[in-house]
N, C-alpha and C positions, 0 to 999 in steps of 0.2 A: 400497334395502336388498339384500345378499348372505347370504340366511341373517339372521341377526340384526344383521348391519355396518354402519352407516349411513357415510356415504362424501360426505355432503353437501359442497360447497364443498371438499373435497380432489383433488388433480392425481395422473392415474396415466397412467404412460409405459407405452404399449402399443407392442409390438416384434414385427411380424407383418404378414405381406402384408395387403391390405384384403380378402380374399379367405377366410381362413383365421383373419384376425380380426375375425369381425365379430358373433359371435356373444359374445364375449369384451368388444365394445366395447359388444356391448348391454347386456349385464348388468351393465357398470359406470356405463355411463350412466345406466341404471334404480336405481341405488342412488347416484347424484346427483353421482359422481365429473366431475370434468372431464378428458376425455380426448385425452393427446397422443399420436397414432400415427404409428411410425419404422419403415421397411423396413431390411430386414438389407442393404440396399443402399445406405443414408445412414450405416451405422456406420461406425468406423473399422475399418482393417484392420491397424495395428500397434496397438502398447499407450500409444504417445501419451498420457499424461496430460490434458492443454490439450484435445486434441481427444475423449476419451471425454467430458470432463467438459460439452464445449461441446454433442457428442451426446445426453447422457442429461438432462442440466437443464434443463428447457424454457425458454424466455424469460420467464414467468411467473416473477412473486416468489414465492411458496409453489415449495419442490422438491418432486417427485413423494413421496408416501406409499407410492408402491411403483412397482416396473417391473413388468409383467405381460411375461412369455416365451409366444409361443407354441409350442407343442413340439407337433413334427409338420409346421411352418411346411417348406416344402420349398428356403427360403432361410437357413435355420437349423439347419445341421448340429449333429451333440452340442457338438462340439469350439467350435463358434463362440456355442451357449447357455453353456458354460463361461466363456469370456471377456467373455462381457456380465457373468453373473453376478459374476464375480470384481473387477470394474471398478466393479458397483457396491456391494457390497461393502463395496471402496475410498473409496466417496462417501458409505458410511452408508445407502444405500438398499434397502429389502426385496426380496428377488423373490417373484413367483408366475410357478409354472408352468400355464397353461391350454392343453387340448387345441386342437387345429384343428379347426375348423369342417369341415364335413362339406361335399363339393360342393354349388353352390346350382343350382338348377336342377332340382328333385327334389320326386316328394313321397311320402309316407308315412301310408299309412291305417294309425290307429291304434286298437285294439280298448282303450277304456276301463276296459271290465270292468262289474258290474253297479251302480256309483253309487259306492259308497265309496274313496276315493281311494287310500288304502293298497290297495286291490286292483290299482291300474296294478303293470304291467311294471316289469321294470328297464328294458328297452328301450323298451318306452311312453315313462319317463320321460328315459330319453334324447334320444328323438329330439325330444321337447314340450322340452327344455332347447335342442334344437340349430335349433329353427326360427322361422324370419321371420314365416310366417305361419301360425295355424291358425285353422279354421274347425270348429266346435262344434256336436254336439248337445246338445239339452236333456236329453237321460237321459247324457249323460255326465262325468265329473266337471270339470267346469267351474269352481268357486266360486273356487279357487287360480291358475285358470290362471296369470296376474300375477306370479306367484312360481315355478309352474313353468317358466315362459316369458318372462323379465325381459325386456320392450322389446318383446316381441313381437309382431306386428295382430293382435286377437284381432278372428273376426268370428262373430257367430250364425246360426245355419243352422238351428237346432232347428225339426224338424217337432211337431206337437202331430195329437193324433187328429182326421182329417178336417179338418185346417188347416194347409197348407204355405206360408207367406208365402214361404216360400224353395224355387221348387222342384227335384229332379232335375236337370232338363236345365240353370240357372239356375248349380246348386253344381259341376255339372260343368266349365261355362264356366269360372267364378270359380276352381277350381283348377287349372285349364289357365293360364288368361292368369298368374295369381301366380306360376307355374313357370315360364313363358315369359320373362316378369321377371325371371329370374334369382332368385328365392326357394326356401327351402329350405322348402316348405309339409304342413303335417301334417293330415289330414283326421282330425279326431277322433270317434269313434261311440262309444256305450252299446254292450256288451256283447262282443263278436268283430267284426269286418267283413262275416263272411262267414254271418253265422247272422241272417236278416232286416234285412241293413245296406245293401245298394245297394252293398256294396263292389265286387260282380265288375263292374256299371257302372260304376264310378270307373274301376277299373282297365280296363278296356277303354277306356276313353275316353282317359285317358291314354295305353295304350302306339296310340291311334289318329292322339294328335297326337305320336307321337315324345317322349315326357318320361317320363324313368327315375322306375317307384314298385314302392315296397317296400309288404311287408302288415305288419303287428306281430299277431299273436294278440291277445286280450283272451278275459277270462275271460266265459262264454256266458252270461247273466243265466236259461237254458232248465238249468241244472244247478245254478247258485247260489243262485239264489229257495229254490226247493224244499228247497236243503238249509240254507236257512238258516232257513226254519223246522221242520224237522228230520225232511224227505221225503226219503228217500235216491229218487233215481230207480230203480236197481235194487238188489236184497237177494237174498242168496243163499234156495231154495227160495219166494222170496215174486215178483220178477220178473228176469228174465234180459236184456230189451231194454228201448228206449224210442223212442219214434217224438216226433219236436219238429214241429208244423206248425202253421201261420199261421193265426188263429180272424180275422184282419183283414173276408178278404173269405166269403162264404155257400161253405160247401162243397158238394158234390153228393150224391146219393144212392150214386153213386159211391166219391168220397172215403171217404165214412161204411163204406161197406162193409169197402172195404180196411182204414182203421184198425181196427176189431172181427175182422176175421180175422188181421192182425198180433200180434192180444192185446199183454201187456208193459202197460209204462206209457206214458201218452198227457197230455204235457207242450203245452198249446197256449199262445201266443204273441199278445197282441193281440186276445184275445178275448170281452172284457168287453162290449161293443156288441152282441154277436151267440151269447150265453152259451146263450139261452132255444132257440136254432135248433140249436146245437152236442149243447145233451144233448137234445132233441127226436131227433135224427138218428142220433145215437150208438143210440138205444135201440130206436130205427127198425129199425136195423141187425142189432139182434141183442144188444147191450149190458145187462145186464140191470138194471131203473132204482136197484138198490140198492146198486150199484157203488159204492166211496167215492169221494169226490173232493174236490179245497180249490181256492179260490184265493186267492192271496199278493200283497198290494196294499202298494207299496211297498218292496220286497223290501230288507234291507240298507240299509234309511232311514230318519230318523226316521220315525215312526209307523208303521212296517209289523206290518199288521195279517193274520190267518188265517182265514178261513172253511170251516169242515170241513161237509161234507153227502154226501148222494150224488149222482150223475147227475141222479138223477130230481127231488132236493130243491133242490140247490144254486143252479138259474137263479132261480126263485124267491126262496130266501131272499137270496141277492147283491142283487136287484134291491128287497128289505123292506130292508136295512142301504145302500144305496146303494153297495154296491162299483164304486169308479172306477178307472180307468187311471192310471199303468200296474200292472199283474197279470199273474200268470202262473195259468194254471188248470194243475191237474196231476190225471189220472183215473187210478185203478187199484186194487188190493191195498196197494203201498207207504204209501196215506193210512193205512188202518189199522195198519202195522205200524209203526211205530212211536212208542215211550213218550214223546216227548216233547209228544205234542200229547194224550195220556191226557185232561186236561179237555173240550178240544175234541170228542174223538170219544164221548164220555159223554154228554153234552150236544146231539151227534150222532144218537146211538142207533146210533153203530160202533163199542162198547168191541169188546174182541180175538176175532175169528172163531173 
């Protein structure tokens, strides 16, 4: 399928280096076309009748249901896409024009955003349109790949809390040698690359073996969460900053310090395991334990659920309701301000300061 097209058992003439169309052949191939592919170097070069006709009709009984043009093809001037078209035309056959495939030999970490798919990039979805291979986390939007990515090898890579069947050095490898191959391979992650992603790993790894990669942004799941249940991280006169850090591993007496003199909002990331040590430390620190605070389980997913308490409450009650990963915990003033969690902070005992 293309979109909605089903293309089974129909012949489509693909006119385009193997190189610049291959991305073109996959997605017809995945929507069940049978494909015949002609270099701008087997065409005719005058207008010969007998000999377009012998060029564009395959030897197959069924005639093509369309010629696909690649445009961009670098053996496909304008002038020379014209006379294909106009030829077939002639023959009664449809064109389409498809872009060229992108150099293979590349890859591209791309920031998924925080789960829901309508959140990807245009560029996101570009490059997931343009590649051979990509390789998936489990927080990232994955269910569609198949359709984002017509023909594509999709492989899982998805970590889970304190279980990596797949690890770092392993997914490293695996997009190096798929690059090496000549693939155009997209490294797909939940939220940014670079905001708790192993992206700058990736990327050093690759510009280490010599293999061109690009980053894509994605939207940070440390500013989405929050405000999708209706936490703005900063508000004018209520916080000015916000500090994002990893609740994964036990912070220090240290750490705890500096965040409390930072003040602002204190957005933490992966910290549902280790909640009871977080606001223990926080308040250690100086934090004082009636601080508001929520955390957002399933942010932007079905069932995402809000937990509003303070500091001092919160580990606690998370740990009575069973709050599981993944979450985002977010501490500050901003829990309280605003109206849209009004029942929650009631029930809190944080109605309005």
């Amino acid at each position: 399928m293309i979109g909605e097209l089903d293309l089974t058992g129909s012949v489509v003439l693909l006119v385009g280096a193997e190189s610049t169309s291959r991305r073109a052949d996959r997605r017809y191939r995945a929507a069940g076309a049978r494909v015949r592919r002609v270099g701008a170097s087997e065409l005719p070069l005058d207008d010969d009748p007998v000999a377009w006709r012998l060029a564009l009709l395959p030897v197959a009984q069924l005639p093509p249901s369309r010629c696909v043009i690649i445009d961009g093809d670098p053996g496909l001037p304008a002038v020379r896409v014209e006379t294909i078209r106009r030829q077939c035309r002639r023959l009664g056959v449809p064109t389409v024009l498809e872009p060229a495939a992108i150099a293979a030999g590349r890859v591209t970490l791309v920031g998924g955003g925080p789960g829901p798919e309508e959140l990807l990039t245009v560029a996101a979805r570009a490059a997931l349109a343009d590649a051979d291979v990509i390789l998936y986390d489990r927080l990232a939007p994955h269910e569609r790949l198949a359709e984002l990515a017509p023909g594509a090898t999709l492989v899982d890579v998805g970590k889970r809390p304190y279980h990596h069947p797949v690890g770092q050095d392993r997914i490293n490898e695996l997009i190096i040698r798929y690059a090496r191959g000549g693939a155009s391979v997209v490294r797909l992650k939940g939220g940014d690359p670079y905001v708790f992603g192993r992206g700058g790993e990736e990327v050093d790894a690759c510009r280490a073996a010599g293999i061109e990669v690009r980053v894509v942004p994605g939207v940070s799941s440390a500013i989405a969460v929050p405000g999708a249940a209706g936490i703005p991280v900063t508000q004018r006169g209520v916080s000015r900053s916000f500090t994002v850090v990893s609740g994964h591993e036990p912070l220090s007496d240290e750490d705890f310090d500096a965040l409390v003199r930072v003040g602002g909002t204190l957005v933490i990331m992966m910290g549902v395991a280790n909640l009871h040590q977080l606001g223990a430390g926080l308040v250690r620190a100086g934090l004082e334990p009636d601080t508001p605070a929520a955390v957002i389980e399933r942010g932007l997913r079905p069932g995402q659920r809000t937990t509003v308490g303070t500091i001092g409450s919160l580990p606690g009650e998370a740990a009575r309701i069973g709050v599981r990963s993944p979450a985002v915990i977010i501490v500050g003033e901003v829990v309280r301000s605003h109206a849209d969690l009004a029942p929650l902070l009631i029930t809190a005992g944080l109605g309005p300061a």
